[in-house]
C-alpha positions in Angstrom: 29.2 -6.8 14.0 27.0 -9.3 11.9 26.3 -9.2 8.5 23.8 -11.2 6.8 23.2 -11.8 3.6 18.9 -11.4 2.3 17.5 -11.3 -1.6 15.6 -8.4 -2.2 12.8 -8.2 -5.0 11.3 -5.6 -7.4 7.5 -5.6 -6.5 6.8 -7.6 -9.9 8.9 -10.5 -8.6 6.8 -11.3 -5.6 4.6 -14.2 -5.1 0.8 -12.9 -6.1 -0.3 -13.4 -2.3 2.9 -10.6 -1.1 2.0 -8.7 -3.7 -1.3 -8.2 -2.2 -0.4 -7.5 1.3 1.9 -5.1 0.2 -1.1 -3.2 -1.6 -3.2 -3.9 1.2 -0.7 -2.2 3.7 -0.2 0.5 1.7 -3.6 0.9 1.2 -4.2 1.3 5.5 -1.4 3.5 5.6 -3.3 5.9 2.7 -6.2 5.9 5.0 -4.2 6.6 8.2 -2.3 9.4 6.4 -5.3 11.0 4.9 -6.0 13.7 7.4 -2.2 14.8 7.4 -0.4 17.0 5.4 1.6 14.4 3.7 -1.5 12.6 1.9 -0.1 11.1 -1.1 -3.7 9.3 -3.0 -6.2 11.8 -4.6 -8.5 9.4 -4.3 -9.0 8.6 -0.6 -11.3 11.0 0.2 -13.8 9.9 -2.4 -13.7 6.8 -0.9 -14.5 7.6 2.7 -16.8 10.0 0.9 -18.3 7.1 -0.5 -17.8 4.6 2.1 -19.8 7.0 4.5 -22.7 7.5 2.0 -23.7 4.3 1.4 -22.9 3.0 5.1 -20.2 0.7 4.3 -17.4 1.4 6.0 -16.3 -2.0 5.8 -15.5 -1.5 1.7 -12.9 1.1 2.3 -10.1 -0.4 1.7 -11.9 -1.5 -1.8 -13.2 2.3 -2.8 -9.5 3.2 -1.7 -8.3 0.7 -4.5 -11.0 1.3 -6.9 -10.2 5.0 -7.2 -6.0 4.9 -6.5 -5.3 1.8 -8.4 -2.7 2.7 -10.7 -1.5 5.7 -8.4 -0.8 2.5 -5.7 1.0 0.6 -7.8 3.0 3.3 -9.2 3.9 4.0 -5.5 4.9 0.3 -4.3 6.9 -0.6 -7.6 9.4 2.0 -6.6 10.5 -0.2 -4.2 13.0 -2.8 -3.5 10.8 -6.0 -0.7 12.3 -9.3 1.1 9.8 -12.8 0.1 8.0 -11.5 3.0 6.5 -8.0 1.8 8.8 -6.0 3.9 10.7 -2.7 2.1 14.2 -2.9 2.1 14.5 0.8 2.7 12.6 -0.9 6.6 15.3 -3.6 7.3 17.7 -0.5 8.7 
């Protein structure tokens, strides 16, 4: 067996750049969740809602954040990441 050794951060210790691709995941995952019975934001649906009325699906991922901000980074400070972005709880 190996072991290796890897620093793991809180979400508040990550470079500002990881810190946004971590939101940004999480944010595509909320989308690709939201049909499911597991769907953790409120606020998706208004944003497709949204996104679909105005014929800009390219701002989802925007409305997404506009209406779950402080429900998404409630979510991803939970969390333990590598430098990288990746959750701890993934490295199994």
């Amino acid at each position: 067996m190996k072991q290796k050794l890897i620093n793991i951060y809180e979400f508040k210790e990550l470079s500002t750049e990881v810190q946004n691709k971590v939101i940004e995941d999480e944010i595509e995952f909320a989308i690709e969740e939201y049909n499911t019975d597991i769907s953790t934001y409120a606020g998706v649906g208004k944003a497709i809602k949204i996104s679909e009325e105005l014929h800009t699906p390219w701002f989802l991922g925007q409305y997404v954040f506009d209406y779950c901000k402080d429900e998404l980074y409630k979510y991803v400070e939970k969390y333990y990441y590598t430098k990288e972005g990746k959750t701890a709880e993934s490295l199994h």
